[in-house]
N, C-alpha and C positions, 0 to 999 in steps of 0.2 A: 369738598374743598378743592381738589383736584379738577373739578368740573366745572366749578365757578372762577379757577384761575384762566383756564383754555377756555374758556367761554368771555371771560369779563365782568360777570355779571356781579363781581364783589370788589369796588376800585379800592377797599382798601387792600385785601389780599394781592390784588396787581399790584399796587405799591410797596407792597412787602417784597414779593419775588423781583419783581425789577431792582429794589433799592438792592437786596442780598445779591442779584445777579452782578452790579452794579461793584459794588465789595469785593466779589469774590473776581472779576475780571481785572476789577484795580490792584487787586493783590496778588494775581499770578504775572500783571506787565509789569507790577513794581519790583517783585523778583528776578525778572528777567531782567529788567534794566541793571538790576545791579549784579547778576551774573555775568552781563556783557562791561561795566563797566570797570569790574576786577581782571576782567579776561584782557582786558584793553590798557590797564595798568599793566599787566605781567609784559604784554607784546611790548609795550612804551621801554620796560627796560630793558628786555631783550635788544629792542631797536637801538636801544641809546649804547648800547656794548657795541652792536655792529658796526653802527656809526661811528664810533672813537675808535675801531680795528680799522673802518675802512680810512681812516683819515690818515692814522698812522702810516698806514701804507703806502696812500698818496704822499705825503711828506715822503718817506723815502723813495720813491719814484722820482720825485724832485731831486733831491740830491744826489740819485745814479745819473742822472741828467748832466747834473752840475761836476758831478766827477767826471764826464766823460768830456764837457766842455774845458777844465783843468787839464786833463790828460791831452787835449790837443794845442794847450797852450806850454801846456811842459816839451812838446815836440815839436813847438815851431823857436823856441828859447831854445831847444837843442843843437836846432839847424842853426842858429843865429851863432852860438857861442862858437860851433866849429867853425864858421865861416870866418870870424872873431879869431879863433887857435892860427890858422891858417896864414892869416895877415899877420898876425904880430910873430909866427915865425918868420915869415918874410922880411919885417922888419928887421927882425933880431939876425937873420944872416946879410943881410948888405950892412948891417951894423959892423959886424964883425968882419966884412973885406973891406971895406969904406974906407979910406984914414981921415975924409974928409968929414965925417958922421959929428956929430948932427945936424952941421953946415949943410950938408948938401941936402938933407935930411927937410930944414924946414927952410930952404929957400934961399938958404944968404950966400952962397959960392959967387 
């Protein structure tokens, strides 16, 4: 039997061992496929955790951004308000030596 499969010389027996070869190679790639395709699900949600960690993080990367552009607007509204303090004390002492205030103040002397 052996000798007429290596030989040929029984097409039915070729056709048995091809078709079983046949089988048995469809069913060791059909296993693998589906060892790779579990394996590929597990990575997917590994991936999709990483993904939403790294997003988070971008988002606050954004907003150290946005804080630091706030913090430079709280320090230009500082400089303004003193400059602000400044004048209206100025105002407020010629107020108080003036006798002529608020005449002379807005223009009518």
């Amino acid at each position: 039997m052996v000798s007429e499969l290596l030989t040929g010389t029984d097409p039915t027996a070729s056709w048995i061992l091809a078709i079983t070869s046949l089988v048995a190679v469809s069913a060791v790639v059909g296993l693998l496929l589906h060892l790779v395709a579990a394996t590929s699900a597990g990575i997917k949600s590994g991936v999709a955790d990483v993904w939403a960690g790294g997003q988070r993080v971008a988002n606050n990367t954004i907003h150290i951004a946005k804080a630091y552009e706030i913090a430079d607007g709280v320090e230009a509204i500082l400089g303004h308000a003193s400059k602000i303090a400044e004048s209206s004390e100025a105002i407020r002492a010629h107020a108080a030596s003036c006798p002529g205030c608020p005449a002379c103040f807005l223009g009518e002397k």
